[in-house]
N, C-alpha and C positions, 0 to 999 in steps of 0.2 A: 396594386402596386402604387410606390406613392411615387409623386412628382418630383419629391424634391431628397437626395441623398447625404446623410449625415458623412460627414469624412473623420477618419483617425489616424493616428501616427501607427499605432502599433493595435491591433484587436487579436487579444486571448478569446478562443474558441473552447468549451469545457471548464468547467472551476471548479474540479474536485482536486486533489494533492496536488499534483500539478500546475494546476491553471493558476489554482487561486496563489501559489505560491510565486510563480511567475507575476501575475498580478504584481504583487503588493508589491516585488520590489521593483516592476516597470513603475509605477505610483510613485517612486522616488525620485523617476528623471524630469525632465520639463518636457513630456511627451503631451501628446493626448493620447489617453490609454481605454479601450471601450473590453467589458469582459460580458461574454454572451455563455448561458449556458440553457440547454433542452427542457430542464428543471429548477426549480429555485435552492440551489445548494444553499446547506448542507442537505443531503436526501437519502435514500434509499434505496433508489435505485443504480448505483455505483458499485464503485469498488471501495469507496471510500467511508464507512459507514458500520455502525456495529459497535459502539462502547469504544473499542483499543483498539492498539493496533502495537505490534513487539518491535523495538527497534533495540540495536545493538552493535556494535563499533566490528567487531569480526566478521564478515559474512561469509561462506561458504561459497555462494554464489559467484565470488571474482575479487579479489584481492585489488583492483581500484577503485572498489565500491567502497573500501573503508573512509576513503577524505573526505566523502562525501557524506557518508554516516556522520564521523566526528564533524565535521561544520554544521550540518543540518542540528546537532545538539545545541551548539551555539545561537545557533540562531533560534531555534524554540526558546532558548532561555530571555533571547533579548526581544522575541514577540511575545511572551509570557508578562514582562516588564512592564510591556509597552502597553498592552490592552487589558491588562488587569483580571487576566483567567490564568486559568490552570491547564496545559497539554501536556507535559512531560513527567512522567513520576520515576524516577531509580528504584527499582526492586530487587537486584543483581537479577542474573538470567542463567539460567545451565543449558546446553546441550547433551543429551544423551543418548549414547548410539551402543544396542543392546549387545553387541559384540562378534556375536555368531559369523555374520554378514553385514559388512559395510554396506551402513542405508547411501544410496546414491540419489541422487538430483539432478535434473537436467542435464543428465547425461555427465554429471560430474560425481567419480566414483569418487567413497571415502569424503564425504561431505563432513562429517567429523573431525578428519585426520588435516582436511585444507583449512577448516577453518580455525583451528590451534595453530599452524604453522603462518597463518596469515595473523594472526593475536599476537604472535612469538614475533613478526618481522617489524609490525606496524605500529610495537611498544603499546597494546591493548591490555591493560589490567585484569588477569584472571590467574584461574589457582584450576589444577588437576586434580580430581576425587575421584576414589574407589566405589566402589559400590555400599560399602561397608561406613564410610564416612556419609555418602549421601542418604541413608538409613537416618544415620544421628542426627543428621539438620532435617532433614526433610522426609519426614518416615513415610509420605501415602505413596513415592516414587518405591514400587518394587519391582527395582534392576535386578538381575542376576548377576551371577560374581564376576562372569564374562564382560559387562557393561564398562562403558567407559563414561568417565562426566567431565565437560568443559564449563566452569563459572565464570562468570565475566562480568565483574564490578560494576560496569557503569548501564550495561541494558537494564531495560526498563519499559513501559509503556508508554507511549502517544495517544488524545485524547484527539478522533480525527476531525468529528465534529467540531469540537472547540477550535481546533487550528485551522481549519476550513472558515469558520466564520472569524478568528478575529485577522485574518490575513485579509477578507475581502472589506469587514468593516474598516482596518486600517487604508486600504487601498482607496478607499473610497472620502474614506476623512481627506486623503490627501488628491482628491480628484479624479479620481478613477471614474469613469461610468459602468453603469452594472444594469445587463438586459437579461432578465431571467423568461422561463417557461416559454423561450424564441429557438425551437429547431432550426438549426441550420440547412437549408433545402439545395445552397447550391455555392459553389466558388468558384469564380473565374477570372482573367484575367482582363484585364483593362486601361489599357498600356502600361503605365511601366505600375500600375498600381493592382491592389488586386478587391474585384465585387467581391463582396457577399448577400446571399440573398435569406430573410429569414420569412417566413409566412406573409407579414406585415410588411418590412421594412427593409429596405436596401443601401446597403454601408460599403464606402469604400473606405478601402486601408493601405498606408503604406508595406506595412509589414502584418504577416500573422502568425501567431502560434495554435497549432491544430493538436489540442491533448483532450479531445474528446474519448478517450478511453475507448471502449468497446465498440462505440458508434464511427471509429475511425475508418472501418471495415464501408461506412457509406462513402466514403472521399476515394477510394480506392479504386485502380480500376480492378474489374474482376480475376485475374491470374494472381493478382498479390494478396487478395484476401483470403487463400488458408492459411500463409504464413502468419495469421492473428489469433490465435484460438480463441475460442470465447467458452471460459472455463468456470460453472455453476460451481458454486464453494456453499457450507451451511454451518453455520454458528450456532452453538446447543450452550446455553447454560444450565447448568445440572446443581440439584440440592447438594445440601451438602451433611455429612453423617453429623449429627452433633457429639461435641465433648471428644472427636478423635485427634484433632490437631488444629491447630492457628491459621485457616487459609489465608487470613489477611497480611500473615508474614509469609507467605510463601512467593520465590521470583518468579520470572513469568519462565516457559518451561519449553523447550522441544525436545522430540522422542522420536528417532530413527528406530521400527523396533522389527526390521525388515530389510531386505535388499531393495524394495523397487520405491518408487517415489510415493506411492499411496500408502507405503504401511511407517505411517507418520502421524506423528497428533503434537497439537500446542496449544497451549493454554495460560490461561491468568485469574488472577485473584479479582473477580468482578468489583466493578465499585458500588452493587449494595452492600458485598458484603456477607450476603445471605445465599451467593452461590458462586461457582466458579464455571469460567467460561472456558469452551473447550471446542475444538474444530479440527477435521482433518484436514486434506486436499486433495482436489481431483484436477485430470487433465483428459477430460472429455470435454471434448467441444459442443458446446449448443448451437455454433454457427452466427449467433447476431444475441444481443441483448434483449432486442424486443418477445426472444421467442423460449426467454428463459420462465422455466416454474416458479414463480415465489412463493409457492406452500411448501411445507414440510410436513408429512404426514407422520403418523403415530408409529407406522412398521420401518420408514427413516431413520427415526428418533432410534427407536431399537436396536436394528441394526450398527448403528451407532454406538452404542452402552456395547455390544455382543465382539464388535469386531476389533474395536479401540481402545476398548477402558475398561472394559474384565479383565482382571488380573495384573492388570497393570497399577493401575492408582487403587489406593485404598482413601476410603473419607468421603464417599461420595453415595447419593444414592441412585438409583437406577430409575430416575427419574429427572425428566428433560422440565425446568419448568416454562423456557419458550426457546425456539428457533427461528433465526435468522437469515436469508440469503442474501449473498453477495456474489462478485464475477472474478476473475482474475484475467487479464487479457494476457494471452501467454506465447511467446516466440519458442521456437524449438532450443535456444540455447538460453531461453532465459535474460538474454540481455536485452537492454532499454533501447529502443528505436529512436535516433535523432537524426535528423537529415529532413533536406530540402524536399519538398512534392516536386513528384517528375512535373518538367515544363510549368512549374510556378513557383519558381527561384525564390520569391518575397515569402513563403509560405512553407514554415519548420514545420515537420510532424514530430511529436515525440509520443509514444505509445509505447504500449504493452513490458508494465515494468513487471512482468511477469510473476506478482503476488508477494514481491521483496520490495517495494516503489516505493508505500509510505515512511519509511526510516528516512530514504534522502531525497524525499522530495522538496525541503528546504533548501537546501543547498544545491539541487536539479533547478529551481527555480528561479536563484539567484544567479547562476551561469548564463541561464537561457534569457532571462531579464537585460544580460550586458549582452549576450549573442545580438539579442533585436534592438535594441538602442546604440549600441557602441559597436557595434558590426563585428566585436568577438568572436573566433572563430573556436568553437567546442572540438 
């Protein structure tokens, strides 16, 4: 332990979408602003991580998530500007839900049908196609005539990586401190301020933001942590048939092809080029991050082609050329956790953006940035 304790106005805990997004624009007040994370983001052991990530102005998910999509576009365009990379690409996006049976989602039926009617209210740019039309643009989608498609102008993909690191390099040009590969072992209170203790190092802070992702499950006391699931996810990029169609013009893609929440698949147009990225989702819990598999085995992978994409996509071939894990930290209803830690008032949690987070973590970040400096109430 050391002698002597570093102090901060505001200290971000986590700097994967979140953090580093709160970061940058805490880095714009006259704070002192410290960001600590477990790992040296951008990483791979997150949730933030994997090529892309689909973002899109309609979400199924909750019809006040759309403001926060459309501003978080904004502000990708204006840290695009700013740092001289690339995160945001427009590919237009569809939604398609095979008809039979309305695919639901956390417990929200007709995921489909809410989120055209949330497009329709929120003046979202998209167009309604048949089956028979989405043939013509996009032949390897085979819907059945039952199928319904929602397009939507302005989705696209997020590059997480990229925006991960130029939100912490700007944070930092403008005086941020950045303490990487430092777990956080303990928080406590310290009159009106609050410790944190990491292996080495012992930092008080006036104010904290705790968006440790999946690791949020150790701040917790033990009755509240099933309420967090910790949900293994696997990313497959798959060849791709030659001479049958343009992947690289194809939008990024969801497929309800099922009633329950797993008989789902979404995908994008990778950026070699040379294949397309493709991932279900699950809602089993591994209980903690540390105790997740990050191999993917070869009967996986199979399983994968057998259960998801036979029959479904044509252009592809049945060959995985690597996969990927990632987590999704999941509440039963799917919504974003913000609120105070019992008994440490100075000390916001926000967690478990239940696998929809990166779209508006921009704009999640710039909220919770005026919440901790400007006493904003969210």
């Amino acid at each position: 332990m050391t002698s002597s304790r570093s102090k901060y106005d505001v200290v971000v805990i986590g700097l994967g979408a979140v953090g580093s997004a709160t970061l940058f624009h805490l880095s714009k007040s006259s704070k002192s602003i410290l960001g600590i994370d477990r790992y040296e983001p951008p990483h791979t052991f997150g949730s933030s991580h994997g090529e892309s990530r689909i973002t899109r102005l309609a979400v199924g998910e909750g019809e006040d998530y759309v403001a926060l999509a459309k501003r978080s576009h904004q502000l990708w365009r204006e840290i695009e500007e700013e740092a001289g990379v690339e995160i945001m690409s427009t590919t237009l996006g569809i939604l398609l839900d095979s008809g039979a049976q309305p695919w639901a989602k956390h417990g929200s039926e007709g995921f489909w049908n809410r989120t055209v009617s949330f497009a329709k209210r929120q003046n979202v740019g998209h167009r309604i196609l048949d089956h028979l039309e989405l043939k013509t643009l996009f032949p390897a989608f085979q819907l059945g005539s039952s199928g319904k498609v929602y397009l939507e102008h302005e989705a696209g993909f997020l590059r997480p990586e990229n925006a991960i690191r130029a939100q912490l390099d700007l944070a930092q040009k403008r005086g941020a401190q950045l303490l990487f590969n430092s777990p956080v072992k303990e928080l406590s209170k310290l009159g009106d301020s609050i410790l944190i203790r990491t292996g080495e190092r012992e930092i008080v802070a006036g104010k904290v933001l705790l968006s440790a992702g999946g690791w949020i499950r150790d701040f917790l006391p033990e009755p509240e942590r099933p309420k967090f699931k910790i949900c293994r996810q696997v990313l497959h990029w798959l060849e791709i048939e030659p001479d049958f169609t343009d992947w690289t013009s194809y939008p990024v893609w969801m497929w309800g092809f099922g009633p329950a929440p797993e008989d789902f698949i979404y995908g994008f147009p990778s950026l070699d080029g040379k294949t397309v990225k493709m991932a279900s989702e699950s809602f089993v819990d591994s209980s903690h991050p540390d105790y997740l598999s990050r191999e993917v085995s070869a009967d996986e992978q199979d399983l994968f082609w057998k259960e998801k994409v036979s029959g479904k996509i044509l252009g592809l071939k049945p060959t995985v050329s690597k996969s990927v894990v990632c987590f999704y930290t999941v509440t039963e209803d799917a919504r974003f956790v913000i609120r105070p830690m019992v008994e440490m008032e100075n000390v916001l949690l926000v967690s478990a953006c239940s696998g929809h987070g990166f779209k508006h973590s921009a704009a999640l970040g710039e909220q919770l940035a005026k919440a901790l400096s400007e006493g904003m109430e969210l």
